[in-house]
N, C-alpha and C positions, 0 to 999 in steps of 0.2 A: 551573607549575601554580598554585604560591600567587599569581602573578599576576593568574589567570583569576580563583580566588575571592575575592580582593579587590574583585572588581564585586561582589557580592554580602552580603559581610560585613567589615567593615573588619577583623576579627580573623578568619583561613582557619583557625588551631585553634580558636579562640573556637565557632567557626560547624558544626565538624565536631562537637566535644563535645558542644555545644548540642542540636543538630538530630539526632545517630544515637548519640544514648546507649546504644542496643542492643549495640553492637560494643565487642566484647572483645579487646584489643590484645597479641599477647606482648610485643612493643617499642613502650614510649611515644613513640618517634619514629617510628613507623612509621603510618601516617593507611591503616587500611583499608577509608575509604568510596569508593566510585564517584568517580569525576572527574565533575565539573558536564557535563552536557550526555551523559551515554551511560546507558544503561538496563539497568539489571540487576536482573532478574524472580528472586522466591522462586518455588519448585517449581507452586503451583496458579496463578499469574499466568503463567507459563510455558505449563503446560497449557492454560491460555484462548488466550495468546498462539497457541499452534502450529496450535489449532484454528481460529482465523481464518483464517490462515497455510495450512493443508489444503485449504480450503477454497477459498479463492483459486484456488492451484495445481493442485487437479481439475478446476475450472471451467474454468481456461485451456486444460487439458489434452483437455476434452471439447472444446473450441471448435478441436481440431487445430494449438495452437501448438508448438511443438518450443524446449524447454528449451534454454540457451544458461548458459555460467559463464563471463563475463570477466575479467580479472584487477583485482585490486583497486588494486595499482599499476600505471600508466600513466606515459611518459613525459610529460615536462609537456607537449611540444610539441604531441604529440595530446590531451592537454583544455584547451589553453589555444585551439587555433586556430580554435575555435567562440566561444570566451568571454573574456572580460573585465573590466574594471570589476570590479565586485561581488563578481563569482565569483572574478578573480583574488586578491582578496585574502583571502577565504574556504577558500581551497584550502590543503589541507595540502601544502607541496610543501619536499622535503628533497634534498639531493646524497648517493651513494654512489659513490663512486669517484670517476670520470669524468660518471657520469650524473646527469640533472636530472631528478628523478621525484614524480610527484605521488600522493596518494588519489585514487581518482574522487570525484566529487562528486555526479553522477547517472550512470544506467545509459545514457542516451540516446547521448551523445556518443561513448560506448568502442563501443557499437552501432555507430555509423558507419563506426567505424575495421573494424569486423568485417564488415561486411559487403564494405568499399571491400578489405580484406584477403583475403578468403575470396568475394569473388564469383564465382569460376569453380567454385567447389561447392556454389554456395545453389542450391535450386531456385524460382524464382520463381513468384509472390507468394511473398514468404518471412514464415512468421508465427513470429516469435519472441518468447518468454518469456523473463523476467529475474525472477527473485524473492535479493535479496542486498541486502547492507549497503553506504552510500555513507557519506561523508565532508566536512561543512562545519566550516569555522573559526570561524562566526558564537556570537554571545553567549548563550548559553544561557536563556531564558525558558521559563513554560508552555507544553505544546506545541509546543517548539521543541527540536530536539538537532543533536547534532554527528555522531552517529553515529546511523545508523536504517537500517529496512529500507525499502526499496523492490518496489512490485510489478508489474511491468512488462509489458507487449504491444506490439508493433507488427507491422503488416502493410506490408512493402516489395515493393515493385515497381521494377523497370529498368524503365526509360525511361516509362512509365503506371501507374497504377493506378487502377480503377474506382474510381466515385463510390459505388459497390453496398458497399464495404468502411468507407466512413466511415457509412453508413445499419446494417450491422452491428454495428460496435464499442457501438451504447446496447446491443445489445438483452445483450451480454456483460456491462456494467454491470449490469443492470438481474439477470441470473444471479444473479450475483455476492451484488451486496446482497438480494437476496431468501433466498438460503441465508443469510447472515450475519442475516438475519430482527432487524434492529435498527428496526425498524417501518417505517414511509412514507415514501420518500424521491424527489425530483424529479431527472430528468438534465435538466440545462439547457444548452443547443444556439445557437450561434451560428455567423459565417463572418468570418474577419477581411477578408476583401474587401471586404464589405459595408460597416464602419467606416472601413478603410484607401480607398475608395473616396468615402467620405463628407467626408472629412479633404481627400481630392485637389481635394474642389469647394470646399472651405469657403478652398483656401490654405494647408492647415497640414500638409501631408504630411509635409514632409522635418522635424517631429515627430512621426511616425506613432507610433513605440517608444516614445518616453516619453508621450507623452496616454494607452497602451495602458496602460502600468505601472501610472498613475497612476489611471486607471478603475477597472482591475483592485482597486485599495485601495477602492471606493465602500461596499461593504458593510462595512468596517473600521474604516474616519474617519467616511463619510457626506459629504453635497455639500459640504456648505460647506468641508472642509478638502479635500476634493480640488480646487473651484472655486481655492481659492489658491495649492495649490500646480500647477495646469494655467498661473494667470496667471505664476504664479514662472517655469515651463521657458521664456515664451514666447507662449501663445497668446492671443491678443488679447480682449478681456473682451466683444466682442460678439458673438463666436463662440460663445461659455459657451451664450447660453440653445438655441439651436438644437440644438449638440451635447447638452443634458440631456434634449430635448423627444424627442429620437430614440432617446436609449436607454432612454427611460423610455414609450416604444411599448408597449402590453400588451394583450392579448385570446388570443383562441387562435388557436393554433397558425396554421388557413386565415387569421383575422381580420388578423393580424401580416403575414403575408407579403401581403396582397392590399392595407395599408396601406403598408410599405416596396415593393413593386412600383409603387405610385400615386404615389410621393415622386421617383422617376427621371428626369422629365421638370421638375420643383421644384426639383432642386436648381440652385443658384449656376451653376457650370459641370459638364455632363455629364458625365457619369464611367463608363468601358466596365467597370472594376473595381471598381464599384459594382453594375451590372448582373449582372458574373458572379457577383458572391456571393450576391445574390441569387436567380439560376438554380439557383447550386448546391445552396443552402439547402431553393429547394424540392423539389429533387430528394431531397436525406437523407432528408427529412421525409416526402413521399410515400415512399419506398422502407423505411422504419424501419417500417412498417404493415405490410410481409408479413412481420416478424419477430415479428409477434404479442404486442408491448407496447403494453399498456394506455395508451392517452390521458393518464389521468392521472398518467403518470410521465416525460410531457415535454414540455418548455415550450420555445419560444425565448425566448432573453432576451438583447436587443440590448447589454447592459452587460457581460455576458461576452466577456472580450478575451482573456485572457493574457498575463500578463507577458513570456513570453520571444518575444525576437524573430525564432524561427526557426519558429512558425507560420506560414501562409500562409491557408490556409483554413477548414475544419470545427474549429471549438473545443467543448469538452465541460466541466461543473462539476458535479457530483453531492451533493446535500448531503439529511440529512437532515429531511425537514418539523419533528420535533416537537422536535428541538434545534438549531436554527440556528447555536447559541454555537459547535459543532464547526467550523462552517465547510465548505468543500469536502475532500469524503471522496474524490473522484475524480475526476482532470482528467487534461487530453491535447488532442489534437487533430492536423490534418494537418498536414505539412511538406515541401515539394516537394525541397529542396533539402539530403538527408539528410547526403550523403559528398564534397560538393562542395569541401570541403576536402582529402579527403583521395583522390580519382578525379576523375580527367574525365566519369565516365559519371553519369549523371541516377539517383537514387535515391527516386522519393517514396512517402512514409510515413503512417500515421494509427496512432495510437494514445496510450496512457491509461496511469497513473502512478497505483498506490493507495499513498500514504507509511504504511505499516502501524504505525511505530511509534510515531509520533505519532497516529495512527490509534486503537490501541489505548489510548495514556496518556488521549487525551481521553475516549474513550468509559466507560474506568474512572473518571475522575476524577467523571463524569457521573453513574454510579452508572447507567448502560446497562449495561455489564458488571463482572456480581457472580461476580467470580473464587472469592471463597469458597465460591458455590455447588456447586461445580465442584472434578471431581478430584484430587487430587492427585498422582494414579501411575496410568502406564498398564494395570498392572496391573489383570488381572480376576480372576484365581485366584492364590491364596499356596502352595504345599503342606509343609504342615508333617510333616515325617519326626519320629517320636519311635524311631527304630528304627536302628541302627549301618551296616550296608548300605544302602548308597544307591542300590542298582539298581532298586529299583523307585520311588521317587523320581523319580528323575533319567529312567523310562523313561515314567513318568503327564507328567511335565512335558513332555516332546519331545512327545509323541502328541498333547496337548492346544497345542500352539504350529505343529504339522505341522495342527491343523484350525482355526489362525486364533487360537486364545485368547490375548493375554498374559498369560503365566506366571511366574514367578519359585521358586523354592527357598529357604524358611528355613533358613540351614545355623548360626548358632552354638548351642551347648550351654548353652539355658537353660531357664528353665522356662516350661510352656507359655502359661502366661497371660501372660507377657510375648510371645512370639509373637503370640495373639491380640489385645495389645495394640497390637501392630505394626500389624496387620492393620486394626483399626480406627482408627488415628489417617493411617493414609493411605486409607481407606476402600476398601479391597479389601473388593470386595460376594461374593465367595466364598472358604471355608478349605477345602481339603482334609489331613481327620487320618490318617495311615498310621502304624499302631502293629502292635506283634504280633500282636494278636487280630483286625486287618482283613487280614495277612497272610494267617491260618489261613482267615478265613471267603473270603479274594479278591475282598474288598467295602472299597471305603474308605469313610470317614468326610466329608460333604458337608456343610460348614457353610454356611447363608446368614448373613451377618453383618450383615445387615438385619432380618430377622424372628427371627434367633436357630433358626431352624428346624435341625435337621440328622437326618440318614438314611444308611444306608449301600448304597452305590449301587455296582454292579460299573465295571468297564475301559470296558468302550463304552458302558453309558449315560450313564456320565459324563461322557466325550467328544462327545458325541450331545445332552445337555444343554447341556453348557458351550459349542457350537461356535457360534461369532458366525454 
């Protein structure tokens, strides 16, 4: 550990005292901040958190995906035989016993194994959700962790799958962040065929991967450090301006495609996978219009690649308009070649990846979400018993949680304004007071703890008020 925090601060106690003075240690040897790179939310960052988080998972859920929980260790040999390089060294991967076993790193790849595993009881199109925590070894920065959540969809198909399901997946995007209601944001839409075909005329295919990675970084460096590092992998410097000129193609939507349809017969040498992506592109694009999203919330953008190399087709970046510094908030795209690893049988795929946890750090860090605003207990009603018998307590509590309310019971023996002060420093917006005299009358005591108002209200109106 003190190893990791040494990239960071040449003294790991120096830098722990320093930085989380708030924490109170029973043993000075004992360091009880977070490890660099994992997130651990107070109670109302929490609440904001899960609400995102809800929010997500209804959506997916309205869109008819079928929740899925994969295990979180993997043996290594199923997430390394997708991956590589980068990732292998990323990967937390340890021995118990006999066995070589890894963290996932993403939710895609254990996907594959589940499907290549349980194919004789998916029913196809199979639309699965994935909402769980994955696993990188990398260095810990802004916006960057080792631990995060991930929020997952894909729609699988044996052996086909409609072009009708890639024209789908914006318009779930587009759900998605409009409940999240963090203002105006753009899905942006591409086809890796379209580039990977561009590449085949220009001579540089068998760079396809890394020119994509390195694109991929354009809105992060900018040209000129991607221009040198394109020359560094390889690709000849008089390829550059051509390659800038095409991905820097802009108009709308028809404008774009009727300019890249016009380029087909232009290029170096003809390219059939150049054509197809183009076909398919305008296929999305026309077909994303009977799902009744707005024009202005999708662009094609020929710069949109994707890093990883198990794309094939329809690629997706979601970012929002008024704070760009976030970056992409939602990516994905198709992939023909899901469980090829791990089945002989054909699995192809499309779907989108929302990283919620860095998701969420940026957009707080942004001062887009104001967690203090916001709850801190789920609670809605307190009920505070001043009275020995706790039947009728414990019977107003069940009633009012049997019609949806959360509820809680104040049970230690103090006095009441300390209750009430409970109540207000986690802003429970109702108190219920049950004392002798609400016994006698069979009326409790209704506090709003907003307006300070309160009234004494019977058994079912109160229930009847209070029911979400």
């Amino acid at each position: 550990m003190e190893e990791e925090i040494q990239k960071i601060a040449p003294n790991p106690y120096l830098y722990y005292y320093n930085h989380m003075s708030n924490e109170t240690n029973k043993d000075d040897n004992i360091i009880t901040a977070v490890l660099p790179g994992f997130m651990e939310l107070t109670p109302k960052d929490q609440m904001a958190f899960d609400r995102m988080k809800d929010i997500i998972a209804l959506t997916y859920k309205q869109f008819g995906f079928i929740s899925i929980d994969t295990p979180a260790i993997e043996r290594s040999e199923v997430l390394l035989a997708k991956a590589g390089g980068e990732t292998e060294k990323q990967i937390y991967r340890f021995n118990k016993g006999d066995n070589d076993l890894s963290l996932r790193f993403d939710l895609t790849i254990p996907l594959a194994r589940y499907v290549a595993e349980h194919q004789q009881d998916l029913v196809f199109p199979f639309r699965r959700s994935q909402i769980a925590k994955v696993y990188r070894g990398e260095r810990p920065q802004k916006g960057r962790f080792r631990e995060f959540y991930q929020c997952d969809i894909d729609i699988i198909g044996r052996e086909t799958l409609s072009l009708m399901n890639d024209a789908e997946i914006p318009s779930i995007i587009y759900s998605v962040f409009s409940k999240l209601d963090f203002g105006p944001f753009m899905i942006k839409i591409n086809n890796r065929k379209i580039i990977n075909g561009l590449l085949e005329s220009m001579g540089v295919a068998e760079l396809g991967v890394e020119i994509m990675r390195t694109i991929d970084k354009l809105d992060k460096i900018g040209k000129e450090e991607v221009s040198k590092m394109l020359v560094e992998i390889g690709v000849p410097e008089n390829v550059l301006p051509g390659l800038f000129n095409f991905i820097n193609i802009k108009g709308s939507n028809e404008d774009v495609l009727y300019t890249i349809a016009g380029l087909s017969d232009k290029l170096i040498t003809r390219s059939e996978l150049f054509d197809a992506g183009v076909e398919e592109l305008s296929k999305v694009i026309k077909n994303i219009k009977l799902f009744g999203i707005p024009d202005k919330n999708i662009s094609i953008d020929l710069s949109i690649a994707r890093g990883l190399d198990y794309y094939t087709g329809t690629v997706y970046e979601t970012k929002l308009t008024d704070y760009p510094q976030v970056g992409s908030v939602c990516s994905g795209g198709r992939f023909d070649n899901l469980a090829e690893k791990y089945s002989d049988k054909k699995f192809p795929g499309v779907g989108i990846s929302i990283g919620l946890t860095r998701l969420f750090s940026q957009l707080k860090d942004a001062g887009i979400i104001d967690a203090a605003a916001g709850a801190s207990t789920p609670t809605k009603v307190l009920v505070i018993p001043m009275i020995e018998n706790m039947e009728v307590p414990f019977s107003i509590a069940s009633k009012l949680r049997d019609a949806g309310v959360p509820t809680e019971v104040y049970f230690d023996d103090v006095k009441p304004k300390v209750k009430l002060a409970y109540a207000n420093k986690l802003e429970i917006p109702y108190v219920i007071l049950i004392g002798d005299d609400e016994l006698s009358a069979g009326k409790y005591m209704l506090k709003d703890m907003v307006s300070g108002e309160q009234e004494l209200v019977g058994e079912q109106e109160l229930v009847a008020r209070l029911r979400v």
